[in-house]
Backbone bond lengths (Angstrom), bond angles and torsions (degrees), N, CA, C in turn:
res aa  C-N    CA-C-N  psi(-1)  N-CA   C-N-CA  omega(-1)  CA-C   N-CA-C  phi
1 X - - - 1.433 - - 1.521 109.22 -
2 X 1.264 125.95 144.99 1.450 137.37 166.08 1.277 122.48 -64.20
3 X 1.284 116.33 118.66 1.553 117.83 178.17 1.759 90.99 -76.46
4 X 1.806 97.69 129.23 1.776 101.35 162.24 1.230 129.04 -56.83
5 X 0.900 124.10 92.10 1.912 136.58 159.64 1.883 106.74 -43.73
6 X 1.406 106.97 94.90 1.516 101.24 163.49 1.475 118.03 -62.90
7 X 1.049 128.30 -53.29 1.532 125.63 -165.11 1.883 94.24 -60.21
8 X 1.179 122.86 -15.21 1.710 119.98 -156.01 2.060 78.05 -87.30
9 X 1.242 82.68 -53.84 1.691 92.94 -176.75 1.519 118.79 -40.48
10 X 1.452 117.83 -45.14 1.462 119.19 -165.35 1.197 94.24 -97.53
11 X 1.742 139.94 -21.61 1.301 134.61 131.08 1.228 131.57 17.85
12 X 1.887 89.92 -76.96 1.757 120.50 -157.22 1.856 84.65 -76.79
13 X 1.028 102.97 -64.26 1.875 109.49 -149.70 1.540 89.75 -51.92
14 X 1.518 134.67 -37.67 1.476 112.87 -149.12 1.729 86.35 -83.43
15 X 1.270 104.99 -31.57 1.975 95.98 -174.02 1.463 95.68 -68.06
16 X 1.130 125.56 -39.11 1.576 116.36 -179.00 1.828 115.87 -62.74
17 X 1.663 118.82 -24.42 0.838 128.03 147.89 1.838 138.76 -52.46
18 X 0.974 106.21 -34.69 1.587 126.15 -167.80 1.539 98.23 -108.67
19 X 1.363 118.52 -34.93 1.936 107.72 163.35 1.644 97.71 -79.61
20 X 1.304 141.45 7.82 1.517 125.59 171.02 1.586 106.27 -81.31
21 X 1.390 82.96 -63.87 1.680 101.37 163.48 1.765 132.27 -28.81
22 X 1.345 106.19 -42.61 1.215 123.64 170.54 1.674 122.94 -73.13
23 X 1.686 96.28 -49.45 1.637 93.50 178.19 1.625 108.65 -88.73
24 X 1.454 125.78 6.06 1.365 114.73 170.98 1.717 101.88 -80.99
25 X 1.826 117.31 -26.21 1.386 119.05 -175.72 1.898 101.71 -65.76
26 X 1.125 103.81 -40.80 1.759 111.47 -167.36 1.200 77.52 -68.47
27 X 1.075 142.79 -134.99 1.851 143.53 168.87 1.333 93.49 61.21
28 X 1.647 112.93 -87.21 1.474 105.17 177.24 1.341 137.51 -45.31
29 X 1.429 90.09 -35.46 1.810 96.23 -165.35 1.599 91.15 -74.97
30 X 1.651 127.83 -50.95 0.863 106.42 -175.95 1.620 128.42 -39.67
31 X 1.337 123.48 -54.97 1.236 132.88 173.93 1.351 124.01 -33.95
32 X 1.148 116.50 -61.20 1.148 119.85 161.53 1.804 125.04 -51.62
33 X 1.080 114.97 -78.05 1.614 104.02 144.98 1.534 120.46 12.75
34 X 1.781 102.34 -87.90 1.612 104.00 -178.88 1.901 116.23 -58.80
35 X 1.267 110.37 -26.25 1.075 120.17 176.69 1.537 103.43 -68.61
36 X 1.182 119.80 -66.77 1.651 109.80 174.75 2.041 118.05 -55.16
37 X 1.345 99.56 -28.15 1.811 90.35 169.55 1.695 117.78 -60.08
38 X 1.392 88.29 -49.65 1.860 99.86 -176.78 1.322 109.36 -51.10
39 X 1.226 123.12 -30.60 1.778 132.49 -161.21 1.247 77.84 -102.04
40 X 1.335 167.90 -95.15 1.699 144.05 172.78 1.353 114.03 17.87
41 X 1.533 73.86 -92.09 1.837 90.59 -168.03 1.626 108.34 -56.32
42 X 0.827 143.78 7.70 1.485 131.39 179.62 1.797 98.27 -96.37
43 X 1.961 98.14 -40.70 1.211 108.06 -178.08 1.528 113.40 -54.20
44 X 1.544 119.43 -32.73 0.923 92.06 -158.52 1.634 108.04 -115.72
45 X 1.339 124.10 30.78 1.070 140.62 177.36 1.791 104.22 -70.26
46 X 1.236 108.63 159.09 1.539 103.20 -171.71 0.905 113.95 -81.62
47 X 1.814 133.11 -30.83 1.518 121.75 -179.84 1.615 113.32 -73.94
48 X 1.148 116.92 22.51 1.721 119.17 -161.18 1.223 92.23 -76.20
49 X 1.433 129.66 169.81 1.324 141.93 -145.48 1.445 90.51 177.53
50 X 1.592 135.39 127.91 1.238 133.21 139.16 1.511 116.33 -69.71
51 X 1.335 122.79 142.45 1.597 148.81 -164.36 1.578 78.30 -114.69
52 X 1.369 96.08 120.64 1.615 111.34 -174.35 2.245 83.34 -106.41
53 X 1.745 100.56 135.30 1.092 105.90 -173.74 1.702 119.75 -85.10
54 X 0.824 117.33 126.26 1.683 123.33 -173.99 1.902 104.62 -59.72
55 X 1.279 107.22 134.42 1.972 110.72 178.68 1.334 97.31 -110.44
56 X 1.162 97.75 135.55 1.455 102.89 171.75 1.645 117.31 -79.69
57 X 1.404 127.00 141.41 1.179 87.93 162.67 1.354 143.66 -103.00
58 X 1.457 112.51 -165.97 1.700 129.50 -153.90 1.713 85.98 -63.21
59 X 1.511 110.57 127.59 1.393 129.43 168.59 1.948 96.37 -55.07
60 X 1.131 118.53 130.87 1.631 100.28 155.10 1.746 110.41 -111.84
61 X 0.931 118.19 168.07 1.153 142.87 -169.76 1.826 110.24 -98.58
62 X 1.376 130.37 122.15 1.416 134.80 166.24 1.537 99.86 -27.49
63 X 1.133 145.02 -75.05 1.491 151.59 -151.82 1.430 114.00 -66.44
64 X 1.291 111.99 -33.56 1.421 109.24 159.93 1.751 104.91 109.63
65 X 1.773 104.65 -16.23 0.920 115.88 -151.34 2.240 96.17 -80.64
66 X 1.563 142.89 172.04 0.756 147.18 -112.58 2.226 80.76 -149.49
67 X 1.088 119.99 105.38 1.657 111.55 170.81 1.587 95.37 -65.90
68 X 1.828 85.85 146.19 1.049 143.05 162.91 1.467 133.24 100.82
69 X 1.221 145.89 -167.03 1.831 132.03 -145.39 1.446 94.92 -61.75
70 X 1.402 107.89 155.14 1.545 129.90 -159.77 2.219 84.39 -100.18
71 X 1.130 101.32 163.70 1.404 112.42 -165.53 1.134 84.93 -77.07
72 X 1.485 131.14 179.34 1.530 154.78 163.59 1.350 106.23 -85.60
73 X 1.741 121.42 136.02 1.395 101.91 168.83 1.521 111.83 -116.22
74 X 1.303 109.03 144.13 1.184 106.55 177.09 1.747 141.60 -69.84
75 X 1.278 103.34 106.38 1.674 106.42 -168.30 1.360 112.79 -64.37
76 X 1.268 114.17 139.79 1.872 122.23 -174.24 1.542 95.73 -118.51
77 X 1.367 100.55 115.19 1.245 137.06 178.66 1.439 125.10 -79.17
């Protein structure tokens, strides 16, 4: 019979720890994955049609003036 080896023991559990870790990451990735095939395959079905996206438009401002940093002015010396 085998005498129990602790260090073999806390060994096993942390690799059994760190492969949990790993296949909960595949898990995700998988998901995502099937989620990006489905959005494919819909793409590439023949009645597909791109949905051209609507812009809103450019907010303007009372002042008339154009966002973002104001020019530098030049000091006369």
């Amino acid at each position: 019979m085998a005498t129990p080896d602790l260090s073999k023991l806390q060994q096993i559990l942390a690799s059994a720890e760190d492969n949990e870790a790993v296949l909960n990451q595949i898990r995700k990735n998988m998901s995502k994955v099937t989620e990006l095939i489905t959005e494919i395959s819909t793409m590439l079905e023949p009645g597909y049609t791109v949905e051209k996206k609507e812009r809103k438009p450019r907010a303007t401002n009372g002042t008339g003036k154009r966002p973002g940093r104001p020019k530098k002015e030049v000091a006369s010396a």
